[in-house]
C-alpha positions as CSV (number, residue, x, y, z in Angstrom):
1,X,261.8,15.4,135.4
2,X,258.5,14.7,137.3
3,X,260.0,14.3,140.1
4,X,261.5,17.3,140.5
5,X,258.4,19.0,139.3
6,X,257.0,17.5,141.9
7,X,260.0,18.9,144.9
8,X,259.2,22.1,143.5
9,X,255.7,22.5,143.9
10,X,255.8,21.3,147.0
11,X,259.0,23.4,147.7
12,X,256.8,26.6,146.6
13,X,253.5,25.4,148.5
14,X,256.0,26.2,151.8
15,X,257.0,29.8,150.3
16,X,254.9,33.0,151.1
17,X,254.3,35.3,148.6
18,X,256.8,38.1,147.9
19,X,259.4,35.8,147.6
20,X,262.1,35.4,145.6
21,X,262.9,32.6,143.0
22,X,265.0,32.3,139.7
23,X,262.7,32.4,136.2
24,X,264.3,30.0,133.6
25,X,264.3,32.0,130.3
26,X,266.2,28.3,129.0
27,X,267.9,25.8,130.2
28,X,270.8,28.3,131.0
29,X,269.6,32.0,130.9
30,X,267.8,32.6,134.7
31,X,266.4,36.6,135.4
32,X,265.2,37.0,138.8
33,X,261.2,36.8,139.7
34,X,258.9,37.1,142.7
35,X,256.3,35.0,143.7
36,X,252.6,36.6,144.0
37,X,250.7,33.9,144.1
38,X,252.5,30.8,145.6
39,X,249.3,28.4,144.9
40,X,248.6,29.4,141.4
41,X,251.0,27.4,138.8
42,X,250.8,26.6,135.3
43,X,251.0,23.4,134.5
44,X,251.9,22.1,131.2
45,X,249.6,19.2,129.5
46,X,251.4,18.4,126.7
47,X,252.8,19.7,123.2
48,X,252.3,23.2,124.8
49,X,249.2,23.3,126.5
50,X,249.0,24.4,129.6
51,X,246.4,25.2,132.5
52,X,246.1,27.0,135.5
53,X,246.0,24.7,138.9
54,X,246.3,24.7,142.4
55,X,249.2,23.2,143.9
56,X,247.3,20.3,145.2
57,X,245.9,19.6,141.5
58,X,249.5,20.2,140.5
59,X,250.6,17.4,142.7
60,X,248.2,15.3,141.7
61,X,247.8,15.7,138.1
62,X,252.1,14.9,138.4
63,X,251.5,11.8,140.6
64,X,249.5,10.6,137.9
65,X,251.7,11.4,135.1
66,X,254.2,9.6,137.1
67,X,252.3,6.6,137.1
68,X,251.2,6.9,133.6
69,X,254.9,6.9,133.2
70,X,255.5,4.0,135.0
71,X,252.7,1.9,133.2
72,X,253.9,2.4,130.2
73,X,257.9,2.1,130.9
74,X,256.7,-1.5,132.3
75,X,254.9,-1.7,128.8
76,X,258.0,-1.0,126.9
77,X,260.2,-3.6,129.7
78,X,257.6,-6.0,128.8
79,X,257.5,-6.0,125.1
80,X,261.2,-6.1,124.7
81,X,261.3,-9.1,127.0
82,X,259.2,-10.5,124.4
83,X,261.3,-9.6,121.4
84,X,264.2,-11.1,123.1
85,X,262.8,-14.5,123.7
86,X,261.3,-14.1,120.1
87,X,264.8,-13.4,118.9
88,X,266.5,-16.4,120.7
89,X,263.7,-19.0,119.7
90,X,264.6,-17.5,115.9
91,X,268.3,-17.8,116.5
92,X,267.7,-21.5,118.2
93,X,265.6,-22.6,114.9
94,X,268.4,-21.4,112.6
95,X,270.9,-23.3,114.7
96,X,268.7,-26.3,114.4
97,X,268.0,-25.9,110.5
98,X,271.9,-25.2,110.2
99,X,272.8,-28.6,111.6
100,X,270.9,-30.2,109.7
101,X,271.7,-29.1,106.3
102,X,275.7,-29.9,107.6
103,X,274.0,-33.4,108.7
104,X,272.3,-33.6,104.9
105,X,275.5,-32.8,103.2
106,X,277.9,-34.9,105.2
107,X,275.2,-37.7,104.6
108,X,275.7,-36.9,100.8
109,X,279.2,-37.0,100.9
110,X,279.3,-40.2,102.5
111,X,276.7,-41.8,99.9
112,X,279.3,-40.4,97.3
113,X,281.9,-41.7,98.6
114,X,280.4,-45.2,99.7
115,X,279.2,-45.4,95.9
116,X,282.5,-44.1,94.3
């Protein structure tokens, strides 16, 4: 979604005012629009703010969204790395205790059956 944020503000940044371009209304309703002001954009922050930049802020304000993004997606890679290897040392342990509760009770059957 960035990324293509970023295509078309830099596709716009080549466009001269008076021209044309498609307004989304949603995600399948378009009416037809015209641009005045090719570097003024508004840019949304987040849980619907939004300000009015350049398209050179625009670009950069994405490019560093993007690697916000990218920080935090290596976060997420990271910390599930980590709750795997967590998960298999569990899994390993509980083999481990498993074998030797058999090993206990086969040892008690054995004394049982050594003292029967």
């Amino acid at each position: 979604r960035i990324g293509m944020s970023q295509r078309a503000v830099s596709d716009l940044k080549k466009a001269s005012e008076s021209n044309h371009v498609m307004v989304p209304l949603t995600e399948s309703v378009y009416v037809p629009g015209l641009v005045k002001e090719p570097n003024k954009l508004l840019v949304e922050l987040g849980t619907g703010f939004y300000v009015e930049k350049s398209s050179k802020d625009a670009l950069l304000f994405l490019d560093r969204k993007m690697k916000l993004v990218d920080a935090n997606s290596d976060n997420v890679t990271k910390a599930v790395q980590a709750t795997n290897q967590n998960l298999e040392a569990v899994k390993m342990t509980m083999q481990g205790k498993l074998i030797e509760i058999r090993a206990r009770q086969e040892g008690a059957r054995h004394r049982a059956a050594v003292e029967g």
